[in-house]
N, C-alpha and C positions, 0 to 999 in steps of 0.2 A: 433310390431306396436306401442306399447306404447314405444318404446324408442323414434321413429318416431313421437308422440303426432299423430299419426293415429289412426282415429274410425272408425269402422267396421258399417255399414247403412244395416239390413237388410228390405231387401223386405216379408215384414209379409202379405201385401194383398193377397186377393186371385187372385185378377187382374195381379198384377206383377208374380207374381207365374205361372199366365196362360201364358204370353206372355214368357218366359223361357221356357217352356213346350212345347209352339207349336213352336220357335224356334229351339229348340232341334229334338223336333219331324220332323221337316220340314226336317232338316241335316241330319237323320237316313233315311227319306222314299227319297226324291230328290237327294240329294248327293251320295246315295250308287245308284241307278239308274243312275244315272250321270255319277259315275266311272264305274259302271257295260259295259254302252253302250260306253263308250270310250275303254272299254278293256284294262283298268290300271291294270299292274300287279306291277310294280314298284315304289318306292315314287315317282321318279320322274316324271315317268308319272303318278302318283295321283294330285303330286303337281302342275301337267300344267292344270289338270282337274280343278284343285280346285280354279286356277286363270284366268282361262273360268268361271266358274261357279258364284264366287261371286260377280263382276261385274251387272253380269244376275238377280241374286237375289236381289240385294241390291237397284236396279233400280225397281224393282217390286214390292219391300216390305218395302221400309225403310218408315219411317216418322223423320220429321222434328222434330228437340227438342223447348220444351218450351222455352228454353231460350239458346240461343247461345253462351252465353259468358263462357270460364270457368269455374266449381267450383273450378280448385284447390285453397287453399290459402297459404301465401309466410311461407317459414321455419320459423321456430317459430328462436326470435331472441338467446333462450338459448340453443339452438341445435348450436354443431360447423358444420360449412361446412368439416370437416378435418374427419369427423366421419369414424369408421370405416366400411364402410358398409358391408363387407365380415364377420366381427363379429358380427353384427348387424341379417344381413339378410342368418342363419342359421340355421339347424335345434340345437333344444338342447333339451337334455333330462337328466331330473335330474336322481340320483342316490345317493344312502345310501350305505355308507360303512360298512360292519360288524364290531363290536368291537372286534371278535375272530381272524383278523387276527394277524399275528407275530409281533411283534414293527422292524422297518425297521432298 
């Protein structure tokens, strides 16, 4: 993220916290009743469930955002567009080498 000049926003309230929570909670008790009573036993039929389903939901529960218009802001102008993002966006884990092994 930082090569990205991307910062990470946590939600530290206890309010945003809750609305995640009863989110989630709503997908584990609704959704699996949802697949249960369609009798999905396959992605695929999970995934016709699931595209029944959120339509359903999203109409009943969404609300409107404060403000409509984007947050994103435009690439910073010392980022190239040529970037590599497959090096970029990977996992990496450091590592130490021992001094005991043999000289190559």
């Amino acid at each position: 993220m930082t090569e990205l000049g991307i910062s990470q926003v946590f939600a530290r309230s206890p309010q945003a916290k809750g609305r995640v929570e009863r989110l989630a909670g709503s997908f584990q008790d609704r959704l699996a009743t949802e697949l249960r009573h369609a009798a999905a036993a396959t992605i695929a039929e999970a995934q016709a469930v699931l595209e029944r389903f959120l339509p359903r939901f999203n109409a009943r529960f969404r609300v409107e955002a404060a403000h409509a218009e984007p947050a994103y802001r435009a690439l910073a102008p010392a980022l190239d567009l040529a970037l590599d993002l497959g090096a970029i966006l990977a996992f990496r884990q450091p590592r130490t080498v021992a001094r005991s092994l043999p000289p190559a």
